[in-house]
C-alpha positions as CSV (number, residue, x, y, z in Angstrom):
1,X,13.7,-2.7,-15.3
2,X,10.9,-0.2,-15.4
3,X,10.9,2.7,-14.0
4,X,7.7,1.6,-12.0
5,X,9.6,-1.1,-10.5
6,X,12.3,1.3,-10.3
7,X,10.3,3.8,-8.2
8,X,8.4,0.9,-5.5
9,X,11.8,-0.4,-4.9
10,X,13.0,3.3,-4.4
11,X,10.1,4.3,-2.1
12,X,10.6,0.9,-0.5
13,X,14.6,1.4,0.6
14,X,13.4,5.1,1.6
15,X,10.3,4.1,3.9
16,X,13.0,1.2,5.4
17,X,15.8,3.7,6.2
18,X,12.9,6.4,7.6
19,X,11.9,3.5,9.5
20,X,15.4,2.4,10.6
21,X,16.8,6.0,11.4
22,X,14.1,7.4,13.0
23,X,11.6,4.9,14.5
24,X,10.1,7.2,17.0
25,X,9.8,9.6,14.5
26,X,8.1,7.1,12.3
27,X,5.6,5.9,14.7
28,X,4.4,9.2,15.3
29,X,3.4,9.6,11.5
30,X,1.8,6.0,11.7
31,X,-0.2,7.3,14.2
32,X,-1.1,10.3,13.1
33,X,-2.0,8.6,9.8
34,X,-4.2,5.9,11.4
35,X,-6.1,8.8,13.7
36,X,-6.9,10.7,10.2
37,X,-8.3,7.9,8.8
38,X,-9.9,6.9,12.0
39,X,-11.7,10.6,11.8
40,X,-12.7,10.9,7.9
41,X,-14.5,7.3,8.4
42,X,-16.2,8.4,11.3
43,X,-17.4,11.5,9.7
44,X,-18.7,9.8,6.5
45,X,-20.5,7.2,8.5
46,X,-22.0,10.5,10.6
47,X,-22.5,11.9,6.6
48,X,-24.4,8.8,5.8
49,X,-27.0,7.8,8.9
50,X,-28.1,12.1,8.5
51,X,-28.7,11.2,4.8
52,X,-30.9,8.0,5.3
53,X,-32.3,9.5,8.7
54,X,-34.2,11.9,6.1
């Protein structure tokens, strides 16, 4: 094996028992995740329209 292999399947069991132990915990950081994301695409679309608006 590889240690790439090595390390997905490592970060794999991890996420799984994170998941498993603490689901509340782990929806939470989902969340918190997905509204990140949510606010750095809404600022670069808010980036781009003031660039082509001139």
């Amino acid at each position: 094996m590889d240690v790439k292999k090595i390390a997905v399947i490592g970060g794999t069991v991890l996420l799984l028992f994170f998941v498993i132990s603490q689901p509340g915990a782990s929806a939470a950081l989902v969340h918190n995740i997905l509204g990140m994301l949510k606010d750095a695409a809404e600022s670069l679309i808010t980036f781009v329209s003031n660039v082509f608006q001139g």
